[in-house]
Every structure is written in structure tokens, then in C-alpha cells.
C-alpha positions, 0 to 999 in steps of 0.5 A: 839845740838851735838857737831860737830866734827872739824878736826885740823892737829897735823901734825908739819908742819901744827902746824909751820904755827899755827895749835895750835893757830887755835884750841885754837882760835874755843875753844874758840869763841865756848865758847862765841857763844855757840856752841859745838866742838869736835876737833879732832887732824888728821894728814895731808892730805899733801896739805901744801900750804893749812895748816891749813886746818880745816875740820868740819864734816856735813850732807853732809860730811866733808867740808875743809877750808884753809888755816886758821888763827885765824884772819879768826876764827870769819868770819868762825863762822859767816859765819856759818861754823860749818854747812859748810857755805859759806866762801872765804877760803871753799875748800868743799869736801876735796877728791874733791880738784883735788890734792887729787882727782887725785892722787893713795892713798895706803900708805897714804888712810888713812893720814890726816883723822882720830885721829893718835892715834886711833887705833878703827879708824885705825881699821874701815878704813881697819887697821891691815887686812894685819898683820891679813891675814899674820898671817894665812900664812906661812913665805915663802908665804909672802915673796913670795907675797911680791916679786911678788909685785915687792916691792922696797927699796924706800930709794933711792936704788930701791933693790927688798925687797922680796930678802932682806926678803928671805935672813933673813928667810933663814938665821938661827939664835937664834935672828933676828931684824926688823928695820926701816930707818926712818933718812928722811934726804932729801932735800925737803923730809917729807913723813917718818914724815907724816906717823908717826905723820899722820898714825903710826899704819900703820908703826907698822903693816909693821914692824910686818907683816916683823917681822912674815914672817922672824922669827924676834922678835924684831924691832927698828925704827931709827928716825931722832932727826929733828923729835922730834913729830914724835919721841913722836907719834910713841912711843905712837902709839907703847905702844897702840898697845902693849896694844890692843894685836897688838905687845909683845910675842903673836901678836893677840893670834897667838903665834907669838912675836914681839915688837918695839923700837924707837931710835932717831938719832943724826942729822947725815946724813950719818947714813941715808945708812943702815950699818952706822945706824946699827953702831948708833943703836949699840951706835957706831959712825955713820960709814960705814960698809965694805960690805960683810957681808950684813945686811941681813946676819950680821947686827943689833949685828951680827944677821940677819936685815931686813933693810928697809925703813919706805915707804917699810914697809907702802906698805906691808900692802896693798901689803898683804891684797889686794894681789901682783896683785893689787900693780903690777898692778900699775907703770911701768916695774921694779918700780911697786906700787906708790911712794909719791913724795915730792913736796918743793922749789920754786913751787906754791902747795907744798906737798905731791902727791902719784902717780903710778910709770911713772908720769912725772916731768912736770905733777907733777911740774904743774898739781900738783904744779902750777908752780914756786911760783914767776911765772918765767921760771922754770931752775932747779929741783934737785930730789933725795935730797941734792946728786942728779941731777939738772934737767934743763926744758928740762929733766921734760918730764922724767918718775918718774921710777929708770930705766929712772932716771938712764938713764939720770944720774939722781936718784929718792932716796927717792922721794924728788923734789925741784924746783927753778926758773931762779934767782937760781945761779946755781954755789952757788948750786953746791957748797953748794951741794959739801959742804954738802958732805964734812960736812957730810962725815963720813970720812971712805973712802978717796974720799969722806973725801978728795974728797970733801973737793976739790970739794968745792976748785974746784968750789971755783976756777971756781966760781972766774975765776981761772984756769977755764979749 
């Protein structure tokens, strides 16, 4: 009998809530039945309220169950799962769970269904065609494609990536850098991390397709030191596909060079804006730059930077192998392509959900979500991390867009969506958010370094009932 191939998350989170024991434990009771697995470590497919979702592969498909604790090992065993029997925590076909059914997969096609770090897989799932068909084209023409495809910043600024990339090309320079923003420091945000430990050749491939059409060499990806699991899968994924041809001085025989680092940060928020990682890449202390000169234009060592996003760069794949009127065709009026919005808090379903550009809060909180965990009335929703609005019920009908955020004095950043229910004090919220400014402020600009150290005095006061007006 051959072995059958069981599908156990690697991803960090999954292995929070016991993923390893999980795979220790169906080693195990295999040995004592008899039975031949082969498991395979995939990333997650972002349905975290299901984690560890195990997935065995039948003659009807790969089948899910979740979520599962070794406790649930020797039911699922002689339930006869391994042949995708009947058991109380079956999900069936993953791509059938309506979480996933409904969402618009581009950047993450491919997260939560093969081993990371194979790239033949990587490969057989439609890798690498995007670097392959931008290696046949001149610099000019990608970036074109790349600014047709209305290719935003999805750091949170939302500024058109084409101009960024047209800026570095038409820069002339003896040396140009590539670098990733991967400092994912967010509330409530972990989309960065499910594509490196989930999916990291799909990062490589963005990195170098911007690389090829800038006439940049060299790439660094900054990653948060929250992140050590990712730091150590896309530093693996790097030698890889330095290995099988796809980075170093000649990318697939093309005579076209470019090669990755990663760096890992020190836990500081502000080296989330761009100029103040290019500070801690060059091993200063994490600071704002004065702006001009852009990075485009001055950067990484005084040399031209592409500085993006590590969502920025996962959608240029795509956007090059299947063209800018395939990615355009999807979002609306200035925010074309999908985003992945990071669903945390208080909310029943939490995880991860790729959706065109024009869903609605609502839709995403509870078609998506369920609703609150607790089952009470929802009161707030703080998109766009630890800086961004507190929505309350009424605004949820809003379109996920930069322009109708904007609108509403609110901002999308980097996708992050943390719900709470009606027992949130929403003063001691306001204050920790006024408080996290003042203990991450780099202290370069005098409203932000005094300013928010008032802040928190302010609604010391208003909290206390003093001098209220």
C-alpha cells in the first residue's frame, strides 16, 4: 500500500495552536496501525479559526479536517480518515469551504497547498512564468505593463508602483537596489508572514521581475524580528533558488544578475515608513529621512530603490504572466487588483480573505466572519493598524477602496481589520493607540516626540473628568 500524503500547516500560527504535536502525534499512531504517511509541511491556507487544518490527499481529492488536536488523532484514525472518512471535524474539499470559495485568490493561488520550499511545485502551479515572460521583455515594457495594471503600494499609501519603478529605471546609476518592506507591524495584520513562510518563491520572483526591469542588481527583504520563522523561510527559499538558477549573476541563463538578502529588523515600528528602513538597512538607528530626495532617486547607500511592499511585489507576478487587463479588470476606480484583508479581534472566523477592491466591511465582518466571537452587538472596527480610524456600525457599509476610506477620514494601510464588540472601553482604546504613538515615535519631529506624549495626558484628563471641554 502507498503512502498517503497528509497535509500539516508549518505556518507559525498554526504551530501556536499545536500543529507540530499534531504531526508528531499521526507519526506515530501510523507506526502503531500500520499505516504509511507521507506529511508534507504546506503553509496556511488563512482559515485560522480552523488551524490546524489537516488535509489527506484521496481518490476524491484532498479532504480537510479541522480544527485538530492530537486528542482528536485516534477518532480520525478510526474513523478511517486517511481514506477521508466520516468524522465530526471533516470540512471536505477545502476549496468547497465558502471562506475560501468566495474569496479572488491571486497572490496567495498557491499559499496553504504545496510544501514552501519546493520549488518543482512552485513551478508546476504556474511559478516563475511571470519572471520567465519579463526576462524576454525590455525594461521599459514591464514597467509599462506594471503601471497599466494600476499596481498600488499596499503598505498602506496606496502611491502607484509603476511611477516608483519608471523613477529608478530612468535613474542612471553605477548601482541599483530592490527592497522589500516586510516590517508587518500592524494591528491585526500577518498577510507578509503567510507569504514567506507560505509561499516565499513567490516573493523571490517579484523582487527579481522589479530587479530585471529597473537595471537593479541587488535586493534586500527587511523582516520584522517578531518574524523569526519567516526570517529562516526566506532565507532557505533564497539559497534555492540561488541554487536552481532563479537569482545570482545570470537569472536562467539571461545574462541578467540579481541576488537577495534578507535583514532582520529590531522590533521598531517606525522602521515600518520607508526612509527610516533604508536608515536600519545601512546600520543606523531607525529615523526618518527628510524627503527630497525620494528613495526612488537617493535611497538604500545613495543609490536609486525601488522600495515596496512585500504585497507589492507578490501581485507583479500575475500582473506580468497574465497581463494588466487581467489584474485591472478586478477593484474599483483607482484601487484595481485584490488585497487581502486581515480579518483579528473579536470576530468569530478570523483569517485571512483575498477580495477585489469594493467589498464592503460589513460583507467581510460577517459573511466572512460570522460576526463577533461573543455574539454581541458589534461597536467598533479600527482598520489600518494601531494609527488608523475606529469605525463604528454605521460606517461598515463602506467600500474597501483608498479613495472611500480617505473619504470617511479613515485609511485601509495595510488591510489589517480588528473588530470589537459593545464591552470595548473605547477611551482605554484611544489611549493605548495615543500611547503606542508616544513609545514608537522615533523622536525625529517635534508633534509627534512631544505631541503624543500630550496625547496620552489629554485623555489622561478626559478619562478622569478633568477639565473635560
Amino acid at each position: 500500500m502507498s503512502a498517503v500524503r497528509v497535509y500539516v500547516p508549518s505556518d507559525s500560527s498554526a504551530v501556536a495552536v499545536g500543529a507540530n504535536r499534531v504531526v508528531h502525534g499521526i507519526e506515530r499512531l501510523a507506526r502503531e496501525r500500520k499505516r504509511e504517511v507521507e506529511i508534507v509541511r504546506n503553509g496556511s491556507r488563512g482559515l485560522y479559526w480552523l488551524e490546524p487544518m489537516v488535509e489527506v490527499t484521496t481518490p476524491a481529492g484532498r479532504i480537510a479536517y479541522g480544527p485538530v488536536s492530537t486528542a482528536d488523532l485516534p477518532g480520525l484514525f478510526d474513523a478511517d480518515f486517511l481514506n477521508g472518512g466520516q468524522h465530526a471535524l471533516r470540512l471536505g474539499i477545502p476549496e468547497e469551504i465558502p471562506y475560501l470559495k468566495n474569496q479572488e485568490r491571486l497572490m496567495f493561488a498557491r499559499c496553504g497547498i504545496t510544501d514552501p520550499l519546493s520549488i518543482e511545485e512552485y513551478r508546476r502551479l504556474g511559478g516563475f512564468r511571470g519572471l520567465t515572460k519579463a526576462l524576454q521583455m525590455q525594461p521599459m515594457e514591464i514597467v509599462a505593463e506594471v503601471t497599466e495594471s494600476g499596481l498600488r503600494g499596499r503598505g498602506g499609501a496606496g502611491f502607484p508602483t509603476g511611477i516608483k519603478w519608471k523613477t529608478v529605471l530612468d535613474t542612471p546609476a553605477e548601482r541599483k537596489y530592490i527592497v522589500c518592506n516586510a516590517d508587518e507591524g500592524d494591528s491585526g495584520t500577518f498577510a507578509d508572514r503567510m507569504i514567506m513562510e507560505g509561499d516565499p518563491f513567490l516573493l523571490i520572483e517579484g523582487m527579481t521581475i522589479a530587479g530585471i526591469a529597473t537595471g537593479a542588481t541587488k535586493g534586500f527583504i527587511y523582516i520584522r524580528s517578531e518574524y523569526p520563522d519567516a526570517f529562516r523561510q526566506m532565507g532557505r527559499a533564497i539559497e534555492i533558488a540561488r541554487a536552481s538558477g532563479y537569482l545570482g549573476p545570470n537569472v536562467l541563463s539571461s545574462g541578467k544578475g540579481f541576488d537577495l538578502e534578507t535583514r532582520l529588523g529590531a522590533g521598531a515600528y517606525i522602521c515600518g515608513e520607508e526612509t527610516s528602513l533604508l536608515e536600519s538597512l545601512e546600520g543606523k538607528r531607525g529615523v526618518i529621512r527628510f524627503k527630497p530626495p525620494l528613495p526612488a532617486i537617493q535611497g538604500l547607500f545613495g543609490k536609486p530603490t525601488v522600495i515596496n511592499n512585500l504585497l507589492s511585489f507578490a501581485s507583479v507576478p500575475v500582473i506580468i504572466d497574465d497581463g494588466a487587463a487581467f489584474y485591472k479588470n478586478y477593484g474599483m476606480g483607482r484601487s484595481r487588483g485584490t488585497q487581502p484583508f486581515q480579518l483579528a479581534g473579536n470576530v468569530k472566523q478570523g483569517g485571512l480573505i483575498e477580495k477585489a477592491f469594493g467589498v464592503t466591511l460589513r460583507e467581510l465582518i460577517y459573511e466572512f466572519g460570522g460576526g463577533t466571537l461573543s455574539g454581541r452587538p458589534l461597536r467598533a472596527v479600527q482598520v489600518g493598524g494601531p494609527l488608523g480610524a475606529y469605525l463604528p456600525e454605521s460606517e461598515l457599509d463602506v467600500k474597501m477602496d483608498y479613495e472611500a476610506f480617505a473619504a470617511i477620514k479613515g485609511m485601509l494601510g495595510h488591510g489589517g481589520i480588528v473588530v470589537f464588540d459593545d464591552t470595548v472601553d473605547m477611551a482605554q482604546q484611544a489611549r493605548f493607540a495615543m500611547e503606542f504613538c508616544a513609545v514608537e515615535s522615533c523622536g525625529k519631529c517635534t508633534p509627534c516626540r512631544i505631541g503624543s506624549t500630550r496625547g496620552v495626558e489629554v485623555i489622561d484628563r478626559i478619562i478622569a473628568d478633568q477639565d473635560r471641554m
